[in-house]
Structures are given as C-alpha cells and as structure tokens.
C-alpha positions in Angstrom: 87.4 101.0 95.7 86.4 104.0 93.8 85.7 107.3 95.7 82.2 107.6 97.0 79.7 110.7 97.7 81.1 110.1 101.6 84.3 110.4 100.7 84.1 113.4 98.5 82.4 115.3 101.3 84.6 114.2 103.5 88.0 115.5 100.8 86.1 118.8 100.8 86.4 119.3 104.7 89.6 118.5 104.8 92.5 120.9 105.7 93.7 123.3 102.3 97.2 121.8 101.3 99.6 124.3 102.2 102.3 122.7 99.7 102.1 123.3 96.3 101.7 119.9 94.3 102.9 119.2 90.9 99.1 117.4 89.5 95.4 118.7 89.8 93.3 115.7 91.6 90.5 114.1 89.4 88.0 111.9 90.4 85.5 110.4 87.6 82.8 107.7 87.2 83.9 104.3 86.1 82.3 102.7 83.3 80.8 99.4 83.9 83.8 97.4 82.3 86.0 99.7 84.0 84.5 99.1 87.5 84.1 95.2 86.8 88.0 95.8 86.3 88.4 97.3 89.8 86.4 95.3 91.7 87.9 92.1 90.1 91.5 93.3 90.3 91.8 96.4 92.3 92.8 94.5 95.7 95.6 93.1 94.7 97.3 95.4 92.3 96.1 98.6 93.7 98.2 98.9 97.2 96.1 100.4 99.8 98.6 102.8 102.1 97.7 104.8 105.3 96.9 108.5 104.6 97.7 111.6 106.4 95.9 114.8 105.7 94.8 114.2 102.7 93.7 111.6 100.2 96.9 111.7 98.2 98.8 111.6 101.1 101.5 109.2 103.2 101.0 108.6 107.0 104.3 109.6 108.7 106.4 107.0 109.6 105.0 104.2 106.8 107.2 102.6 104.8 106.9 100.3 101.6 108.9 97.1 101.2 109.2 96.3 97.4 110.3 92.8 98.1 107.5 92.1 100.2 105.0 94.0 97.7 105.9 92.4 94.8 106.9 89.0 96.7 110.8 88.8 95.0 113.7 90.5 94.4 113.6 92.2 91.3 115.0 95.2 89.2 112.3 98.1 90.2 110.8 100.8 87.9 108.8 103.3 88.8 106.5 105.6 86.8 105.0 108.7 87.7 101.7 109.7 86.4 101.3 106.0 84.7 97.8 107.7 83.4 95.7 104.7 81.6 98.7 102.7 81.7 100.0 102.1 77.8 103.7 102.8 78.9 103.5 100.9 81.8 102.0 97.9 80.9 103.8 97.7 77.4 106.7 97.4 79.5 106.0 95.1 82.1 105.2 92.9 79.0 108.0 93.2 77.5 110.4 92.9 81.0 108.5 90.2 83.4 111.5 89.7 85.4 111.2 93.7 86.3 108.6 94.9 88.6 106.9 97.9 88.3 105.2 100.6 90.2 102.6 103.6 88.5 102.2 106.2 91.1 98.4 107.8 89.4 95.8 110.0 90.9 93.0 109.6 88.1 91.2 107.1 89.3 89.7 105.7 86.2 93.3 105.7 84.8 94.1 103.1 87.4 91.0 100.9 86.7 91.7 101.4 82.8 95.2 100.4 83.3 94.0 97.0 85.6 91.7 96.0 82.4 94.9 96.5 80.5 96.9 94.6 82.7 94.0 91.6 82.5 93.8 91.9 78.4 97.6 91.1 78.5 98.1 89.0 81.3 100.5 91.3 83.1 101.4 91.1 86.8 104.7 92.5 87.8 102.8 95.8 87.9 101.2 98.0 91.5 99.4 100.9 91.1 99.4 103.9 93.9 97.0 106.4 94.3 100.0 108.7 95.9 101.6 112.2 95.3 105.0 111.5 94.0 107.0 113.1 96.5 106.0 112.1 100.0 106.0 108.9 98.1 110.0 109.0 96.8 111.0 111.0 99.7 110.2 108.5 102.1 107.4 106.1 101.4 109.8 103.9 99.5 113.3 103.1 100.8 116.0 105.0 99.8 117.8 103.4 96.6 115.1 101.3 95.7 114.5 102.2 92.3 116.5 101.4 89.0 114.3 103.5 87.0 112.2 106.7 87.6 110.3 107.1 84.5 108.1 110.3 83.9 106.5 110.6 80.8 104.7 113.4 79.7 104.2 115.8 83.3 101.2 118.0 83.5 102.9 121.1 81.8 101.3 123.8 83.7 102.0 125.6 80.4 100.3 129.5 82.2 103.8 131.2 83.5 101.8 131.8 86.8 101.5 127.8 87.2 104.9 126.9 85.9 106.0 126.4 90.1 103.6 123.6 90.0 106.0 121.7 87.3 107.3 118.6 88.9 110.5 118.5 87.2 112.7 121.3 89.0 115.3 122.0 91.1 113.7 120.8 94.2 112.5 117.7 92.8 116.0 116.8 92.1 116.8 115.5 96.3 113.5 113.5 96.1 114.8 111.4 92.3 118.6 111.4 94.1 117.2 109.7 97.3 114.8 107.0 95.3 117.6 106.0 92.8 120.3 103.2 92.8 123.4 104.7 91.9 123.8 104.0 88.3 119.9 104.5 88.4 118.2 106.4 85.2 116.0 108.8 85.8 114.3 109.6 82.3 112.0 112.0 81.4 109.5 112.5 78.1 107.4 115.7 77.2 106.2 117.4 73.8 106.2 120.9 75.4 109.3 123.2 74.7 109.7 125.4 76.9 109.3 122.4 79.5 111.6 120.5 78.2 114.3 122.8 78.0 113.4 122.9 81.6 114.6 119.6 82.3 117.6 120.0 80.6 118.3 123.0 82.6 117.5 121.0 85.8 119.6 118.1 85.0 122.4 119.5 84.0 123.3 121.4 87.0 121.6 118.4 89.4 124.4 117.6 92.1 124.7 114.1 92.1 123.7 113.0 88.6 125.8 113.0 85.1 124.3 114.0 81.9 125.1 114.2 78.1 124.0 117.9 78.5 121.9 117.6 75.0 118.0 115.6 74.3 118.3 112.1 74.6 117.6 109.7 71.8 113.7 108.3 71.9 113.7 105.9 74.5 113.0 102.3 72.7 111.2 100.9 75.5 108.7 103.8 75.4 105.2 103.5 73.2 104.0 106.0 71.3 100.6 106.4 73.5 97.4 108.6 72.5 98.6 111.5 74.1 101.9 111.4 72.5 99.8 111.1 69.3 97.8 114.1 69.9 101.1 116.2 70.6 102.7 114.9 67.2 99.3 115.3 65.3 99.5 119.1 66.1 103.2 119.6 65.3 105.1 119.5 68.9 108.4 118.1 68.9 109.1 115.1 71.4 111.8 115.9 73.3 113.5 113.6 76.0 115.7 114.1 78.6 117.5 111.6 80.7 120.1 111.5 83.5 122.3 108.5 85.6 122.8 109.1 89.1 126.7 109.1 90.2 128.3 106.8 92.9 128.8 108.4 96.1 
C-alpha cells in the first residue's frame, strides 16, 4: 500500500545513503480512482520484496525468480523508470506472450500504471518499487532479461548532478550481468548532451556491439506525454541501442 505518515517518519530516520543514486524519491497522494486502483490491484501486480536500509532497497541475499513471478516461461523485458506506465503497458498489449517488469519509485506512477493495466486488460506486467541497480546486480538472476528498456532517464541536466546519470560507465556491469547474450539493451532521451552520453558509453562498453551512430525510433515505443512535451519545445529524440556479445 501507499506510504503512510509512519512510514515517512520512519524514511526520515533512516541511515543517509552513502551511494549516489541515479533518481530523486517522490512520494505523493493518490487520487481516489488512483487508490481504488491500488487497493484492487496492487497485491498482485506490485511485488512486495524485503528491504535493506532503505525503502528503495534489496535485502542481501534475496533473489527473484521470474518463472515463479510471472507463473511461465516467457521472453522477459524489463523497464527502468516505467513512470505512469504508457510504454509499458502499450507493450505488454501488444506482446502477451512476453512478460514484463517496470522497476518505478513514484508511487502514484505505479497505481496510475495498475488503472492502465485494468482499462486494457493487461497482465503479463509487475511493478517494483526498487533502485535499478541493487535490483539488476543481483536481485534478478544473472541473464534473465531479453530486454532492458530505459526510456527517458532523469537527465540531471546541472553539470554538478550529471554523476547521478544512470547511463555510464559503471552502469554498463550491472546491464551486462542482467542480459541474455544477444539481449538489447535500448535506451530513449530528448536531451543532447545526454544522449551523446550514451553513445559514448556504449560504444566503448566491453561486452556489447554497437552500430556506433543513433538508432532508428524504436517501433514498439509510444510517443508518451513526456515525449510530447520534449518534441513540443524543439528537442530532438535521440535513441541509442546496443546487443550484448556471446561470451
């Protein structure tokens, strides 16, 4: 369920993070529809995982079985930062023999993304409230994933903030580990100067190929709100995409 006064006190005693983390944690009421969503829907799509420190944490030594989440075998996807859930849903609609996972921290982006997934009749999808990297680096098995999707990152656009970005060289070990080989790993941002930062990190990433140059729009990608709002003010769309090699 939703955060409550107790468990915001109890997020404000807890130990400062020591790691830097790619996304800034928001909390937020729900909306009647939007906690009628949650409370109708949220215990079986959202998966509840032990914590360590903190609320976005992993507990050591937990790990996730996608087989036994999702209750098959089936091609997995994952998205980091699903947000409200238009990319992910559109495409667990339009692949229902693929299961999907949306790693989110914005809590009413999770219970807007369960109404969507009700409205449509969707799911093949689960929903984390996770960081992505304790979660790829060793919440999920290792070559688990067919896809790692991340569309549209938190820029961090102030040069003082730009070692927050999550696409970087030391993300690459955490996206190697997750994928299959032969696994995608595509990225999506309307922000230049970050985008020529995930060309930069791909192309010299040990253990993935690329073409070296933007990708061509990924079909299977919506054009969502926020992509709307970067378009509406001029920003070029740029994406970036990479396969990981055979050992």
């Amino acid at each position: 369920m939703p955060p409550t006064a107790e468990d915001r006190r109890d997020r404000a005693e807890e130990p400062l993070r020591r790691e830097v983390v790619s996304f800034t944690r928001r909390g937020g009421r729900l909306t009647e529809r939007l906690q009628g969503a949650w409370d109708d829907l949220a215990e079986r799509f959202v998966v509840d995982i032990p914590r360590g420190r903190t609320s976005t944490s992993v507990a050591e030594g937990f790990t996730l079985d996608p087989a036994t989440l999702f209750g098959r075998e089936a091609p997995l996807i994952l998205e980091i930062g699903s947000g409200r859930g238009e990319s992910l849903v559109h495409a667990a609609r339009e692949n229902p023999d693929t299961d999907f996972i949306g790693l989110e921290v914005y809590v009413p982006g999770i219970a807007q993304t369960l109404l969507s997934m009700r409205h449509h009749g969707v799911e093949n999808i689960r929903l984390i409230i996770v960081d992505a990297v304790p979660a790829l680096s060793r919440m999920l098995p290792a070559e688990c994933l067919d896809e790692l999707r991340i569309w549209f990152p938190d820029p961090w656009h102030k040069t003082r903030h730009h070692k927050r970005r999550l696409v970087s060289d030391e993300f690459v070990p955490v996206a190697r580990r997750a994928l299959k080989p032969g696994g995608v790993w595509r990225m999506a941002t309307d922000w230049q100067d970050y985008a020529d930062q995930m060309l930069d990190v791909v192309g010299r990433a040990e253990g993935f190929t690329t073409s070296g140059d933007w990708a061509e729009r990924f079909p299977g990608r919506p054009v969502t709100r926020f992509e709307a709002k970067g378009l509406a003010v001029g920003r070029a769309i740029r994406d970036v995409d990479a396969i990981k090699m055979s050992a």
